[in-house]
SEMI-597340 format. One line per field, with one value per residue (C-alpha): residue number from 1; residue in three letters; x, y, z. Coordinates in Angstrom, 1 decimal, decimal comma. Example, Ala and Ser with C-alpha at 12.3 -4.5 7.8 and 13.67 -1.06 7.14 Angstrom:
BEGIN
mimi	[1 2]
kollo	[ala ser]
X	[12,3 13,7]
Y	[-4,5 -1,1]
Z	[7,8 7,1]
***
This chain:
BEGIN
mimi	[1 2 3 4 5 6 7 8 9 10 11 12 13 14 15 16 17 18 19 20 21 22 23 24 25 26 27 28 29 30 31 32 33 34 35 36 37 38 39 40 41 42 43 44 45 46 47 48 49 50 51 52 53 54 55 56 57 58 59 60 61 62 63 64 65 66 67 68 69 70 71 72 73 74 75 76 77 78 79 80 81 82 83 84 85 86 87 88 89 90 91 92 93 94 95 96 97 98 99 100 101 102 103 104 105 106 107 108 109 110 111 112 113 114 115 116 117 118 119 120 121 122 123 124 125 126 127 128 129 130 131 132 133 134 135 136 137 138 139 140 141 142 143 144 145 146 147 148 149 150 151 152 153 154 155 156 157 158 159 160 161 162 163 164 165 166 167 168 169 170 171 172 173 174 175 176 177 178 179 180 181 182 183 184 185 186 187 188 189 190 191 192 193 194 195 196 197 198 199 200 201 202 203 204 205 206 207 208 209 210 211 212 213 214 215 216 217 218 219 220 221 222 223 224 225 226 227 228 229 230 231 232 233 234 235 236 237 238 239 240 241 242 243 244 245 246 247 248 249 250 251 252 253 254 255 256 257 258 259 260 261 262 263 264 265 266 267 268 269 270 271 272 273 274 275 276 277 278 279 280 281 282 283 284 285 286 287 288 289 290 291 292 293 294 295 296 297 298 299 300 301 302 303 304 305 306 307 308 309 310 311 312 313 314 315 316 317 318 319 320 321 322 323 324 325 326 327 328 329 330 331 332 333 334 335 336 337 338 339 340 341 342 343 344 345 346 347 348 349 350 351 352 353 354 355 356 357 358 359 360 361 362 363 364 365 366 367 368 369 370 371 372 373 374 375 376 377 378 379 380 381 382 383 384 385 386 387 388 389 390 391 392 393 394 395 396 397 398 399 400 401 402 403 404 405 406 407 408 409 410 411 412 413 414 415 416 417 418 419 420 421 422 423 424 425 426 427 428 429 430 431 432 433 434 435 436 437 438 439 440 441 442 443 444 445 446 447 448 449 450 451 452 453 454 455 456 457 458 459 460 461 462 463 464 465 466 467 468 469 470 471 472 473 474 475 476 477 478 479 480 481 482 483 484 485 486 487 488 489 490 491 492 493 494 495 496 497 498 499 500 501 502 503 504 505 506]
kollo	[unk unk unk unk unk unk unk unk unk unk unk unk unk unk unk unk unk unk unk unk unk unk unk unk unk unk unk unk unk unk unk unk unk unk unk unk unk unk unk unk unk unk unk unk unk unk unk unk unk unk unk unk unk unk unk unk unk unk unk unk unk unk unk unk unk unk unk unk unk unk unk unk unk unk unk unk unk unk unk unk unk unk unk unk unk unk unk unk unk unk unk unk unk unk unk unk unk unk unk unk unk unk unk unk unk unk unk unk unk unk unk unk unk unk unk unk unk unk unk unk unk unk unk unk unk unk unk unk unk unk unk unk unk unk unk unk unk unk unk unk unk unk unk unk unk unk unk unk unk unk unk unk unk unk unk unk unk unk unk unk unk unk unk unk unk unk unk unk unk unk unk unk unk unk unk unk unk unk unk unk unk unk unk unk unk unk unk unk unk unk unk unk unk unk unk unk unk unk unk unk unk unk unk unk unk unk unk unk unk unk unk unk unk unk unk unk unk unk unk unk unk unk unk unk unk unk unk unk unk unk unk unk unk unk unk unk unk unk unk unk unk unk unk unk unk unk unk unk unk unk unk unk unk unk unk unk unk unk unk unk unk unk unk unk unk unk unk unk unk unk unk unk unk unk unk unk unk unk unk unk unk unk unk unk unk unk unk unk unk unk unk unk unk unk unk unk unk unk unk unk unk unk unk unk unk unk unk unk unk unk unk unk unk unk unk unk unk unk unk unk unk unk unk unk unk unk unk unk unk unk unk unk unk unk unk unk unk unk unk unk unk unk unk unk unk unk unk unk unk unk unk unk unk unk unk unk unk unk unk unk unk unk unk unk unk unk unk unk unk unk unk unk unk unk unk unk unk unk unk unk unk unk unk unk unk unk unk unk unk unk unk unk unk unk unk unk unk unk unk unk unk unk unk unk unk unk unk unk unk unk unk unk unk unk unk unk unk unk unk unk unk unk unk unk unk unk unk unk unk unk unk unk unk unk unk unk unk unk unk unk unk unk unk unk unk unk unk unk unk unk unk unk unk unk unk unk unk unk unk unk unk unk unk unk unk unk unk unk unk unk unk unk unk unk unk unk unk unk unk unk unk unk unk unk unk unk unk unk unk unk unk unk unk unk unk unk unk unk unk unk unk unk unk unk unk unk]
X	[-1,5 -4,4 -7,1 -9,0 -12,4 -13,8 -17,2 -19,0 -22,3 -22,1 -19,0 -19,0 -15,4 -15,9 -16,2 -13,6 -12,5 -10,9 -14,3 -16,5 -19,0 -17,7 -16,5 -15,2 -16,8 -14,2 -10,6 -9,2 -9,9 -8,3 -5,2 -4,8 -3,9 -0,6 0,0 2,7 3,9 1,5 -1,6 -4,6 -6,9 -9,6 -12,5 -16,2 -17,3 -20,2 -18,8 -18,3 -15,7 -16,5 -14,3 -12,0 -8,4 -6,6 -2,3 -0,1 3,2 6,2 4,4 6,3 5,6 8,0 8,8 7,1 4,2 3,5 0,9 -2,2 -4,8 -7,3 -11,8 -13,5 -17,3 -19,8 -17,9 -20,7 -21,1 -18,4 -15,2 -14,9 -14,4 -12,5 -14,1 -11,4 -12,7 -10,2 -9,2 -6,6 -4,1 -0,5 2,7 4,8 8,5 11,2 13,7 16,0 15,3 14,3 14,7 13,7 11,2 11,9 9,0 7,0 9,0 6,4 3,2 -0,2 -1,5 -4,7 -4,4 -6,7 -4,4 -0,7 2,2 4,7 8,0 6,6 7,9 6,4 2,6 0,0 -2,5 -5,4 -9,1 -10,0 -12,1 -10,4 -11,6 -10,5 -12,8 -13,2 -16,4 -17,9 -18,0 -18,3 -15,3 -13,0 -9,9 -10,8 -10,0 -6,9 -5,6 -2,2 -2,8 -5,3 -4,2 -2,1 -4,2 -3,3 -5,3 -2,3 1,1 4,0 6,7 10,6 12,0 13,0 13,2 16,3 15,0 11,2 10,8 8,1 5,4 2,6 -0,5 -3,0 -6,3 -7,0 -9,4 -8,1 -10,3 -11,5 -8,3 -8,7 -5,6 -3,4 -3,1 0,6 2,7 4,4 6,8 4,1 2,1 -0,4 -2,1 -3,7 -0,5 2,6 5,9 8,1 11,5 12,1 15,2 15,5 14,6 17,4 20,3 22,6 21,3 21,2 24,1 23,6 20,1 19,0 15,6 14,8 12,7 13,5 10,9 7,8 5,3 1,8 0,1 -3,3 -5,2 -7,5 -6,7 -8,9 -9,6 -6,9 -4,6 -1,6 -0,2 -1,8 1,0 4,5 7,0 10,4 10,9 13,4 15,3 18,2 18,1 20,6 23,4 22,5 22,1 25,8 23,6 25,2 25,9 25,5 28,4 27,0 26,4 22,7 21,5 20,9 19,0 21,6 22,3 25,0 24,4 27,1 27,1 23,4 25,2 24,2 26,7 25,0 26,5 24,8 21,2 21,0 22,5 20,3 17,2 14,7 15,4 13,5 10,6 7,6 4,5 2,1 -1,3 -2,5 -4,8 -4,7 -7,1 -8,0 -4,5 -4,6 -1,0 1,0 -0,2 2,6 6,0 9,0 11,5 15,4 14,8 17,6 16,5 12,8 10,4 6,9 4,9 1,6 -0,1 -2,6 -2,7 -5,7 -6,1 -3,1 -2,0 -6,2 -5,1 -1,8 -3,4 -2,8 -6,5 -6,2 -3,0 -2,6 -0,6 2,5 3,7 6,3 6,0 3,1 4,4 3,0 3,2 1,9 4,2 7,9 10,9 13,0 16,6 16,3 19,1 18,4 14,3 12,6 9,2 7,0 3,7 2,1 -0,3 -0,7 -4,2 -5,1 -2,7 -4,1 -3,2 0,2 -2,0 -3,5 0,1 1,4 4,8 4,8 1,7 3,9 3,3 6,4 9,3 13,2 13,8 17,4 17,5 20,5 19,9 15,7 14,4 11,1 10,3 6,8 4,3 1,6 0,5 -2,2 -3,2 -1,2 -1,3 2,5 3,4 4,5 7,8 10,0 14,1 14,2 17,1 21,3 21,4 18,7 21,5 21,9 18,5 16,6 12,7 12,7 9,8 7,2 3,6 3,0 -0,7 -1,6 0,5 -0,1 2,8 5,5 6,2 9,8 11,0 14,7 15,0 18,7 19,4 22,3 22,3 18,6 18,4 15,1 14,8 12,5 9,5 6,3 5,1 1,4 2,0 -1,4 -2,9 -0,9 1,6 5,2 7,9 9,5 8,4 9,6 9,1 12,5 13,9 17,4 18,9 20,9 19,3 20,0 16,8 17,4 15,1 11,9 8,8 6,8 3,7 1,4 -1,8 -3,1 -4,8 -2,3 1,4 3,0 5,8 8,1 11,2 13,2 16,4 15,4 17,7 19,9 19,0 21,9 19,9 21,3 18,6 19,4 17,0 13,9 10,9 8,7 4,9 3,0 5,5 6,5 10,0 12,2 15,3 18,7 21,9 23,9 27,3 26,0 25,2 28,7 29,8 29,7 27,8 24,2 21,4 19,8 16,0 13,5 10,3 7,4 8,4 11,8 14,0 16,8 15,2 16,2 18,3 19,2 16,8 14,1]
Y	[11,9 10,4 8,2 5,8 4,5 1,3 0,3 -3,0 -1,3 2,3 2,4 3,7 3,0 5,9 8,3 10,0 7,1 10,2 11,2 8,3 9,5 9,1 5,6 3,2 -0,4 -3,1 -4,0 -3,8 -0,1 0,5 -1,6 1,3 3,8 5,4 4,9 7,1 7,5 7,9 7,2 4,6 2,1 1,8 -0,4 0,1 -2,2 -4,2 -4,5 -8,1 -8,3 -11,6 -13,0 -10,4 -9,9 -7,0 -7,2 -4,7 -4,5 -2,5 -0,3 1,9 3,9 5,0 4,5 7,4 6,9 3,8 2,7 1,2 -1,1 -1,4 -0,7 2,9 3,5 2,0 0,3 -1,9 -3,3 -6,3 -6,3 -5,8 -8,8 -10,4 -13,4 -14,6 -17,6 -19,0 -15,2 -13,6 -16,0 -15,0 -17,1 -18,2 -19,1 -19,2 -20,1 -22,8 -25,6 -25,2 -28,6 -31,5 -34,0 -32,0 -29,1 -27,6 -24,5 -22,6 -22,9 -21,0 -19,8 -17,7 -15,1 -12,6 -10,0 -10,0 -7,4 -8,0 -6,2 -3,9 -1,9 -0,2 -1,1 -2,1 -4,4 -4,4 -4,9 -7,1 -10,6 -12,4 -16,3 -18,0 -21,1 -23,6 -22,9 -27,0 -26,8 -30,7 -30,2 -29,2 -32,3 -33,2 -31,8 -34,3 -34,1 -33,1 -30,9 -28,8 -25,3 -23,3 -20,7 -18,2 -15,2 -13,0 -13,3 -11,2 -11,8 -10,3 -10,9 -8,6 -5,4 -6,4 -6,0 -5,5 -3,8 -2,8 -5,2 -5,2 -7,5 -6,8 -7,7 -10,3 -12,3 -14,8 -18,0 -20,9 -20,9 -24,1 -25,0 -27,8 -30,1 -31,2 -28,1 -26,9 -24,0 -22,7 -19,3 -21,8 -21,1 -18,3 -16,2 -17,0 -14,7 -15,7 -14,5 -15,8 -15,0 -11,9 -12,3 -11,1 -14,2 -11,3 -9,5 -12,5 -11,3 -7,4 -6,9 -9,9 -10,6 -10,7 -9,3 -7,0 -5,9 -8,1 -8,0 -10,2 -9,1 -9,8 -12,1 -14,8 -17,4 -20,5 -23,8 -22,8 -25,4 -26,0 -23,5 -21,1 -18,6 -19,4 -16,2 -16,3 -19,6 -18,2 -19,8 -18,4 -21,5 -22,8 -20,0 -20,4 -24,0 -25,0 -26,2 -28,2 -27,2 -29,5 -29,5 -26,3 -24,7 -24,6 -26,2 -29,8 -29,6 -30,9 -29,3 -29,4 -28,6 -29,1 -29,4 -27,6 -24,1 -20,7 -17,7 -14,9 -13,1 -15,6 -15,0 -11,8 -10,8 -14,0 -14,5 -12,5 -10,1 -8,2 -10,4 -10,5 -12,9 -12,0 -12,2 -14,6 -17,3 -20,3 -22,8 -26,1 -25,4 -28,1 -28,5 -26,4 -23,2 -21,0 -21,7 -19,2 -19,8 -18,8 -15,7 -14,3 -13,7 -14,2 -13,4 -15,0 -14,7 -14,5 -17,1 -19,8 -23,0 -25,0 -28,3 -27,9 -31,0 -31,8 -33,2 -34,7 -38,1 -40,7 -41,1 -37,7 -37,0 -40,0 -38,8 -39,2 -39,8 -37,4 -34,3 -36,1 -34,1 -31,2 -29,5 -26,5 -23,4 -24,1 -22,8 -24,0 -23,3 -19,9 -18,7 -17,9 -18,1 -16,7 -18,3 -17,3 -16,9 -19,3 -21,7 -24,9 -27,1 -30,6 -30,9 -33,7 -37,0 -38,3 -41,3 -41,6 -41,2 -37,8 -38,3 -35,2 -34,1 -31,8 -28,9 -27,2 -28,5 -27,0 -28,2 -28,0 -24,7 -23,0 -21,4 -22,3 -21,2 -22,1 -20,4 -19,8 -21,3 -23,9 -27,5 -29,4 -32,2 -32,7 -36,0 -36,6 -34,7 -31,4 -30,9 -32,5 -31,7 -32,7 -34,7 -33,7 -30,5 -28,9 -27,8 -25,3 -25,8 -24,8 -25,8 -24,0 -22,8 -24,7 -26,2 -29,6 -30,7 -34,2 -34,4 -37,3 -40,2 -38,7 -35,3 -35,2 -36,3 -36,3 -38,4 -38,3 -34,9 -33,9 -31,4 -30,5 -28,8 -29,1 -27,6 -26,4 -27,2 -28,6 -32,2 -33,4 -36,8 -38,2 -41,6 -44,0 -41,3 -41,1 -38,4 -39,8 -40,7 -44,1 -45,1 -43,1 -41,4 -42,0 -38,1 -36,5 -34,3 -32,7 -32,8 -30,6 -29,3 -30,0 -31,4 -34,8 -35,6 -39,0 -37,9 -41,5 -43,0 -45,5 -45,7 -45,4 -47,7 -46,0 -46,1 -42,9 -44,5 -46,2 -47,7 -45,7 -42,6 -40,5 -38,5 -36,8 -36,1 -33,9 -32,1 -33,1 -34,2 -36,9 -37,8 -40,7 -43,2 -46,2 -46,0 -43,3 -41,9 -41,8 -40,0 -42,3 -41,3 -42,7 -46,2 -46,6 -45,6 -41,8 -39,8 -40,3 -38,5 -35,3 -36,4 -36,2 -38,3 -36,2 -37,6 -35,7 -38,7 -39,3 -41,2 -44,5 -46,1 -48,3 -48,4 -46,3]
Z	[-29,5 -31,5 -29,7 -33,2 -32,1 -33,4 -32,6 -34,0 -33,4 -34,3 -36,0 -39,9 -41,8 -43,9 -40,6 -39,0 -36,2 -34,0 -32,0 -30,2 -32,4 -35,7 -34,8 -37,5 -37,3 -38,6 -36,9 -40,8 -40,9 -37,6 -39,1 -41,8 -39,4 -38,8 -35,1 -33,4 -29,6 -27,2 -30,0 -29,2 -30,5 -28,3 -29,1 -27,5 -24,6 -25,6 -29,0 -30,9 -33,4 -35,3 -37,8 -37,0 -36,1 -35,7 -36,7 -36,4 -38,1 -37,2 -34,9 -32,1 -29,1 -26,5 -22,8 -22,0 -24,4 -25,4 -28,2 -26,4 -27,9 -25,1 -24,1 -24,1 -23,2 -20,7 -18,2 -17,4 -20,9 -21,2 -22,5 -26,4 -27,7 -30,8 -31,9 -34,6 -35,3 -37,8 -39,4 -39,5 -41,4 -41,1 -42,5 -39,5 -40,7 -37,6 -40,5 -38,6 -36,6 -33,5 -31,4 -30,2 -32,8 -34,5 -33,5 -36,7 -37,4 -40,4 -41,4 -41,2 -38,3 -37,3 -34,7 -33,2 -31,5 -33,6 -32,8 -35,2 -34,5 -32,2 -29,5 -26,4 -27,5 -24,7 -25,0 -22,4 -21,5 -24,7 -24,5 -27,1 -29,1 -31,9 -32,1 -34,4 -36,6 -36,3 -40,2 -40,5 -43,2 -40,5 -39,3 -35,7 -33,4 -32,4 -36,4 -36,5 -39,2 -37,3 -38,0 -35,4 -33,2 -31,4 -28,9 -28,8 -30,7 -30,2 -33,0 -33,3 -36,6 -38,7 -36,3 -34,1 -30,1 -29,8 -26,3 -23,9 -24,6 -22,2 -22,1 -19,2 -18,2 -21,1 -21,1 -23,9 -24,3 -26,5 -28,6 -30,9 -32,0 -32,8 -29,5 -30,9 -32,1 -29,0 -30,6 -33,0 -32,1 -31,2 -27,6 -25,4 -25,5 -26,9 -27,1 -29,9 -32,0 -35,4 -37,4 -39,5 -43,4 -44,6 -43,7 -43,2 -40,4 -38,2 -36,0 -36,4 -35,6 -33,3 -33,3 -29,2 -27,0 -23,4 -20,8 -21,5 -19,2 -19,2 -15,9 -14,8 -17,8 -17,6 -20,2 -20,4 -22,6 -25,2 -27,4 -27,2 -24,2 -22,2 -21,9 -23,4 -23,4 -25,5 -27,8 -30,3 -33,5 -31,8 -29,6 -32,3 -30,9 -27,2 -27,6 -30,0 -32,6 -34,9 -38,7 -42,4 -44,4 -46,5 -43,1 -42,3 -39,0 -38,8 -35,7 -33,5 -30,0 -27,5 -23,8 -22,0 -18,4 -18,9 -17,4 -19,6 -19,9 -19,2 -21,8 -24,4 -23,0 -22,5 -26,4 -28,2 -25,2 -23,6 -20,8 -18,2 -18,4 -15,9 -16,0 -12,6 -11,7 -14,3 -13,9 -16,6 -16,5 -18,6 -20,9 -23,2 -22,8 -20,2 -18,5 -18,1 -19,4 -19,9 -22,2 -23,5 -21,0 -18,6 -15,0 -15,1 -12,4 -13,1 -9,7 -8,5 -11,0 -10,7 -13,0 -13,1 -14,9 -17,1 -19,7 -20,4 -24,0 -23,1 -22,5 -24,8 -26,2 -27,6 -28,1 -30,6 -33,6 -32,0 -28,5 -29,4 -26,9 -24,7 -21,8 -20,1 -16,6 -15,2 -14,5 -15,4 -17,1 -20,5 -21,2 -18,8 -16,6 -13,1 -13,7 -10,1 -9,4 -6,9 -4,8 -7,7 -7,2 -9,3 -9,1 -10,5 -13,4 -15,2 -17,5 -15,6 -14,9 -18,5 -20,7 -19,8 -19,3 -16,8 -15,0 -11,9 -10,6 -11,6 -13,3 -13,8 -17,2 -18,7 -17,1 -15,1 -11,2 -11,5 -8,1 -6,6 -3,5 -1,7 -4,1 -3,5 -5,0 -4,8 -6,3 -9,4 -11,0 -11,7 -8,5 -6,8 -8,8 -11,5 -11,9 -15,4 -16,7 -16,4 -17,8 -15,5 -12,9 -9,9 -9,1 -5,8 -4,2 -1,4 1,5 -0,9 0,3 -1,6 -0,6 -1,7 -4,8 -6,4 -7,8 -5,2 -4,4 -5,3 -9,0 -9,8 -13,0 -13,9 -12,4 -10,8 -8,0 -7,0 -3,9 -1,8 1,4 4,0 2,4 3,6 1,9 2,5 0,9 -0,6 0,5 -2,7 -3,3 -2,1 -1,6 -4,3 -7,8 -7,7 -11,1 -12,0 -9,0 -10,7 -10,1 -7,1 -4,4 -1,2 0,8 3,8 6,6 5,3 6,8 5,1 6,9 5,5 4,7 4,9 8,1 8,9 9,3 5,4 4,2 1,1 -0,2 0,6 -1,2 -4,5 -7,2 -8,2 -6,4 -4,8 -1,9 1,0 3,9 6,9 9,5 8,2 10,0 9,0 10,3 10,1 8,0 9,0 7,2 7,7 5,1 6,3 5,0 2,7 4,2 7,5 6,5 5,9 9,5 9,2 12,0 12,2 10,1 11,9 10,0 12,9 13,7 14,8 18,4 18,3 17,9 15,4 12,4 14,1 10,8 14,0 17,3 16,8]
***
């Protein structure tokens, strides 16, 4: 096992780059080496790598001894840091569609921190940038053809499964990219699987990823995500795309009733993926989203001020994608959240079509349990549309979520139960503007944050809501179980004074 030392400051690329003292000085030279199990790169605190980046390409550790890129020397000195800055161009190419606009699928991109069909490699203890220079020839900054940024990439393409992937205690940050291009390596961190090269290897070596783990970063101000783990061109298998009549995909999809096989996920998606301990703050789109993996658990995480360019004075190319949350799940089967915290997501009142706390989006058994909200614009949680199905909110605390707490637009079996709702003064438990869906709202407790009594609408148009045993404070109306208006036994929703809800005399 070989430890490579790089020091900005008293590094020399023509030294040895094995001892501390015979340090090289430039990420490029570390890139030449010929890293085996258990082997390091290990850069000097206090050092400043600027227009730098450091890619690495087909690099491989083990279970047992992993490669590590990660911080050696005075641990009072800060963080080595990678100041990009525009460097370190790659050529992104998922070759297929991949959904929805349709999304940019190729194009340049600048990242600091690149594993590219890697396996078992560790990332840790690195400040990383990639700002925009303020050359006055630059596009602004809301141009949709600012180019793609990334901190930290992690790419499967042409190596089948990339396993092992760790990134911990990053402190990724001022990440310029493109406000718009949501599937792009374009963000803090972002986790992504392309197809292979060769057209032929498609099925036989499957570009995925199993046991990711991004633990314990700070990631701040960074366009368009903050962390985004496992968007994958293999979304045209999972997701029945459909074909042209000489057989490529023509960006067509079929979800059926929304439901996943496992067997599907876990041979095309991501598996044994963990995202804990992370704080994300100012995300110019969302802060923490997992994608096309199977099982998920992300936990532990705190979103601050996600969506801050989804408004629609910035985000003015298009209104395309002007939708952003804060910790949520896409197409992933059985994703576990927990323990997170979400604060002040921002825009819903200024053209983001979202703004929530958390959202179960065309996902299949998305649980919520034991996380915390406060102050969202567009409200503590979102199930999004019909093919978001088997999902769960459950033992939540929503603290003056703003629009309504609860939005079910066209979905059709959310399940919320035993949570706790602090309803903000002008909010509602229900986002009224398209509280269209089906829910079964069970056992939880609303409570009117307002001063006097608060009049709402617990059954709007078109809304097919079931309430049982929960307990409401402080509003003058009060929901009642649909079977019961028609003569069925009466609801078990409590006032705060112990009565039934009083559909009739209370």
């Amino acid at each position: 096992m070989t430890d490579y030392f790089v020091s900005s400051t008293h590094g020399d690329d023509s030294a040895q780059g094995t001892r501390q003292g015979a340090a090289w000085r430039t990420l490029a030279r570390a890139t030449t080496a010929t890293l085996r199990p258990g082997d390091a790169i290990l850069l000097e605190r206090g050092s400043r790598f600027a227009g730098e980046a450091l890619h690495l390409q087909g690099v491989s550790g083990t279970a047992q001894r992993p490669v590590e890129i990660g911080a050696y020397g005075d641990q009072q000195l800060p963080a080595p840091l990678i100041a990009c800055d525009g460097n370190g161009q790659w050529f992104e190419d998922y070759r297929a569609p991949i959904g929805g606009s349709p999304h940019r699928n190729r194009g340049t991109v600048s990242t600091a921190v690149l594993l590219r069909d890697c396996s078992y490699v560790h990332v840790h203890d690195l400040e990383i940038t990639n700002r925009r220079t303020g050359d006055a020839s630059e596009p602004a900054y809301n141009d949709p053809d600012v180019m793609d940024r990334t901190g930290v990439a992690v790419i499967a393409e042409n190596g089948g499964t990339s396993r092992g992937i760790a990134l911990e205690r990053l402190f990724v940050h001022d990440v310029h990219g493109n406000i718009y291009d949501k599937h792009m390596a374009n963000g803090g961190i972002y986790v992504i699987a392309h197809l292979p090269a060769d057209v032929a290897r498609v099925e036989t070596d499957i570009a995925r990823f199993d046991d990711v783990r991004i633990a314990g970063n700070t990631v701040r101000d960074t366009s368009r995500w903050g962390i985004a783990v496992g968007y994958t061109a293999y979304l045209n298998i999972i997701d029945n795309g459909g074909r042209n009549a000489d057989g490529s995909w023509d960006n067509t999809y079929d979800y059926g009733d929304g439901t996943i096989g496992d067997d599907i996920i876990r041979t095309y998606g991501a598996t044994n993926v963990v995202v804990e301990g992370n704080v994300v703050e100012r995300a110019g789109g969302d802060a923490i989203t997992v994608m096309y993996c199977d099982r998920p658990v992300v936990r532990r995480n705190i979103a601050r001020e996600a969506a801050k360019d989804i408004r629609a004075d910035v985000h003015t190319a298009t209104t395309n994608d002007r939708v952003a949350a804060a910790i949520w799940p896409w197409r992933c089967k059985n994703a576990l959240f927990e323990y997170n915290e979400a604060y002040d997501t921002l825009n819903a009142d200024r053209g983001n079509g979202d703004g929530q706390a958390w959202d179960a989006d065309f996902g299949d058994g998305t649980e919520y349990r034991y996380n915390y909200s406060r102050n969202n614009s567009g409200g503590c949680v979102m199930f999004c549309n019909e093919k978001a199905v088997r999902s769960t909110f459950h033992h939540n605390v929503s603290d003056r979520d703003l629009m309504g707490a609860i939005d079910i637009p066209r979905n059709p079996d959310a399940t919320v139960a035993h949570n706790t709702f602090i309803i903000a003064e002008g909010a509602d438990p229900l986002r009224l503007d398209r509280a269209d869906g089906t829910a079964s709202v069970e056992d939880n407790i609303f409570i009117n944050a307002g001063s006097a009594p608060k009049h709402t609408d617990w059954h709007p148009e078109g809304a097919r809501i079931t309430y049982s045993g929960n307990v409401t404070i402080g509003f003058a109306d009060q929901p009642s179980d649909i079977g019961a208006q028609h003569g069925e036994p009466p609801c078990t929703n409590q006032r705060q004074d112990g009565d039934n809800c009083g559909r009739h005399s209370c």
